[in-house]
Backbone as CSV, one residue per row, in Angstrom:
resi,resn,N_x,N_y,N_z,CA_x,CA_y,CA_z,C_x,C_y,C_z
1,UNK,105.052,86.749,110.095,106.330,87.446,110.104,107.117,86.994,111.330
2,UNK,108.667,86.483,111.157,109.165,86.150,112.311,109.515,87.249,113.371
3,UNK,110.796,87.404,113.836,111.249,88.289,115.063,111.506,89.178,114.314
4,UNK,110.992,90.870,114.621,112.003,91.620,113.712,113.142,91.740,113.675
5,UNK,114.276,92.282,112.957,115.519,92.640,113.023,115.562,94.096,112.671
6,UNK,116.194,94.899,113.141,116.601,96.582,112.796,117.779,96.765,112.688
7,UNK,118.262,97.649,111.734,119.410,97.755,111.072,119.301,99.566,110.641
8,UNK,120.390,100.095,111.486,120.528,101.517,110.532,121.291,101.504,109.387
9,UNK,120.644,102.422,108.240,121.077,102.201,107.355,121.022,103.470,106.531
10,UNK,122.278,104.054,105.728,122.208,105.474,105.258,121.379,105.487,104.265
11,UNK,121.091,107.086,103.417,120.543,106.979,102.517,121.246,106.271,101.144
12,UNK,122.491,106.366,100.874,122.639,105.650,99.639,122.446,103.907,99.972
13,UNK,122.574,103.825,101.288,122.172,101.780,101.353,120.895,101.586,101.474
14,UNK,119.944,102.637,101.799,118.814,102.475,101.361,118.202,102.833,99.820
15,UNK,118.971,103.576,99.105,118.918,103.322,97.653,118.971,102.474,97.076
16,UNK,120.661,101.610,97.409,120.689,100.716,96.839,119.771,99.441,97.220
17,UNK,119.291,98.977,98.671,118.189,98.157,98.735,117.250,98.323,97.733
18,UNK,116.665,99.826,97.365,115.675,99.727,96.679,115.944,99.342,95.323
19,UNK,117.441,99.698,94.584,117.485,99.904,93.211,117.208,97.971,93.233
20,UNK,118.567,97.455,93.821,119.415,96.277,93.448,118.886,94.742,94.181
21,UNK,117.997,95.096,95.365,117.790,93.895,96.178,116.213,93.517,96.269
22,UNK,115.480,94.029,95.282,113.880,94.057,94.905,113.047,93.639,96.268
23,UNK,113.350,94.536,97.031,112.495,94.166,98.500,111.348,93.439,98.500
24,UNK,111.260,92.705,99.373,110.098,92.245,99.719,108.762,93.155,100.121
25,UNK,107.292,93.025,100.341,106.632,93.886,100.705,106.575,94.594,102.104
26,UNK,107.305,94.260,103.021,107.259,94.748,104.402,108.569,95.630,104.000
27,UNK,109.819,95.258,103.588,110.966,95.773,103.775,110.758,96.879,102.466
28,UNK,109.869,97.059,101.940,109.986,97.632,100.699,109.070,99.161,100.888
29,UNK,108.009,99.009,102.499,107.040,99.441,102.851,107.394,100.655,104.183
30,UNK,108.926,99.911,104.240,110.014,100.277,105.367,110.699,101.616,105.002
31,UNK,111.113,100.891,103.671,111.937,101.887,102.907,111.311,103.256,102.501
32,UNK,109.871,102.599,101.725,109.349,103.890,101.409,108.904,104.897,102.356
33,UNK,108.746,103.953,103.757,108.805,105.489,104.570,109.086,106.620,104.755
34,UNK,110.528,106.508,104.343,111.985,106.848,104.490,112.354,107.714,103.659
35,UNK,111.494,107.715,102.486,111.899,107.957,101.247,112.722,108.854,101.046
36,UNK,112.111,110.466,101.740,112.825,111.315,101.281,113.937,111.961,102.874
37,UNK,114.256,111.099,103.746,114.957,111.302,104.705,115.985,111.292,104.636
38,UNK,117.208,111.899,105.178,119.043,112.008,104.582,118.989,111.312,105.730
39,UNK,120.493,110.576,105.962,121.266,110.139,107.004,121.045,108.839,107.624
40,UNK,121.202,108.202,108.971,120.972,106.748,109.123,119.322,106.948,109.425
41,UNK,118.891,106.030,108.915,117.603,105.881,109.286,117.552,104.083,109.904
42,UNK,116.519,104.052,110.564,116.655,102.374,111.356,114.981,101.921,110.383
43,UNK,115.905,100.857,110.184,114.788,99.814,109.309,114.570,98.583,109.968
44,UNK,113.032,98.199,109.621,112.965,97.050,110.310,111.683,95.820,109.693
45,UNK,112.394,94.940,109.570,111.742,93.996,108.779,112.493,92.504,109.535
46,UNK,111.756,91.253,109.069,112.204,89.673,109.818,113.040,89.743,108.807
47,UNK,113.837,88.202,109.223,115.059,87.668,108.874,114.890,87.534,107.446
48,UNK,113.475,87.064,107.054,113.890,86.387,105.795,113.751,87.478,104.801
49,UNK,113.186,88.681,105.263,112.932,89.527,104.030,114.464,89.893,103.868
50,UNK,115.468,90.587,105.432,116.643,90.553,105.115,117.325,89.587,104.134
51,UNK,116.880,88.368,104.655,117.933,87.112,103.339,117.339,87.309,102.365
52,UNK,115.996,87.739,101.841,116.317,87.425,100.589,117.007,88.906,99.775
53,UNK,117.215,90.112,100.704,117.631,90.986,100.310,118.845,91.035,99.791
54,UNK,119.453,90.244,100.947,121.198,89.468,99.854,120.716,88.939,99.634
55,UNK,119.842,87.716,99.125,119.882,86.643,97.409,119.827,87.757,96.487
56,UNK,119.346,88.507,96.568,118.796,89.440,95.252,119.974,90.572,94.907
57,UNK,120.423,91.059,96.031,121.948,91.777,95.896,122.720,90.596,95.335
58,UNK,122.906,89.693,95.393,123.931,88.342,95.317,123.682,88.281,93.532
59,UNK,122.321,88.193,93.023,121.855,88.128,91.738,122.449,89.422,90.747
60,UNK,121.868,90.694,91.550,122.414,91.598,91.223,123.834,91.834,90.503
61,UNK,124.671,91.425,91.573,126.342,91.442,91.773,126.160,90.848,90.166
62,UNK,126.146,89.325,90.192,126.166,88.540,89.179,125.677,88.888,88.162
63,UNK,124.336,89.686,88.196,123.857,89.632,86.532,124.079,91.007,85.767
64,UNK,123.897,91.869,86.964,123.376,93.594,86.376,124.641,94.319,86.383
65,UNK,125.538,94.098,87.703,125.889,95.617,88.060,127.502,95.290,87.326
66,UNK,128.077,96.168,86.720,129.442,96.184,85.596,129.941,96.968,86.260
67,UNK,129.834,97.775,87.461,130.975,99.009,87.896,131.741,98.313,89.446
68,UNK,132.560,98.487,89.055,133.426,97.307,90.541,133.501,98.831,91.613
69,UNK,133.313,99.698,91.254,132.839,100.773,92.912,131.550,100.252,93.526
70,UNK,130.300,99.706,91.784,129.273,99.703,92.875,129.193,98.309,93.128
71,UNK,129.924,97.186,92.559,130.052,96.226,93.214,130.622,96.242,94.723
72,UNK,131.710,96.841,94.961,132.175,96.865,96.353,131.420,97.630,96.727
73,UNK,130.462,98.561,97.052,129.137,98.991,97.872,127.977,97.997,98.092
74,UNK,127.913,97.228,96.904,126.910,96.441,97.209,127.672,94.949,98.087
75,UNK,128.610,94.571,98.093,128.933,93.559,98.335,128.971,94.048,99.993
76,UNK,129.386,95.551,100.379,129.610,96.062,101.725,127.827,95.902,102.125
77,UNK,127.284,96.025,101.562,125.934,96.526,101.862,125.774,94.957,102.831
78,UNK,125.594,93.894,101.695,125.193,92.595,101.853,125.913,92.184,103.261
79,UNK,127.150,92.047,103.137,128.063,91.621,104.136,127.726,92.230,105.507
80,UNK,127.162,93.666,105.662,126.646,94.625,106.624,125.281,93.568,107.256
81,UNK,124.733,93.647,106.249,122.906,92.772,106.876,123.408,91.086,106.961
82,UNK,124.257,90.363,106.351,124.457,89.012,107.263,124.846,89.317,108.364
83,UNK,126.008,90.022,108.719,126.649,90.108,110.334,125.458,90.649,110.719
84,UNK,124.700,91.413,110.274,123.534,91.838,111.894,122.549,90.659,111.578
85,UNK,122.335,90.122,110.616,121.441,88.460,111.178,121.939,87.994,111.828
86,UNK,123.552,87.578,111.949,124.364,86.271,112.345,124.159,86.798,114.132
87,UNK,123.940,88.223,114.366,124.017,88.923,115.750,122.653,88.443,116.450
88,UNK,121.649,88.558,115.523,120.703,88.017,116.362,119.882,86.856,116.244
């Protein structure tokens, strides 16, 4: 596992990680911590489980999701976890 990265993140962006971005096993292990917690919670997993969390939101966008509210949540979501990679 590389450097971690931590990211707060509310409960509906931790929903949607879980519904839309098929976590990896560390980031997925993160989440379920969490499970039943309201409000920002800080997550923490390496870079690449983050990237592939947008490839899979990115897939998402493209294949599954038909509602342009939850497209613009998910696209906010994604755009949220590159700028905190690009930070560290």
């Amino acid at each position: 596992m590389g450097e971690p990265i931590s990211m707060m993140l509310t409960t509906r962006e931790r929903e949607l990680l879980r519904k839309y971005a098929y976590p990896f096993e560390v980031l997925e292990k993160e989440l379920e911590k969490c499970k039943g917690c309201r409000g920002e919670v800080e997550i923490t997993t390496d870079a690449l489980e983050w990237e592939q969390a947008v490839g899979q939101i990115s897939i998402s966008v493209n294949e599954v999701v038909r509602s342009d509210s939850l497209l613009e949540e998910l696209d906010e979501l994604a755009c949220q976890i590159e700028y905190e990679l690009e930070r560290n």
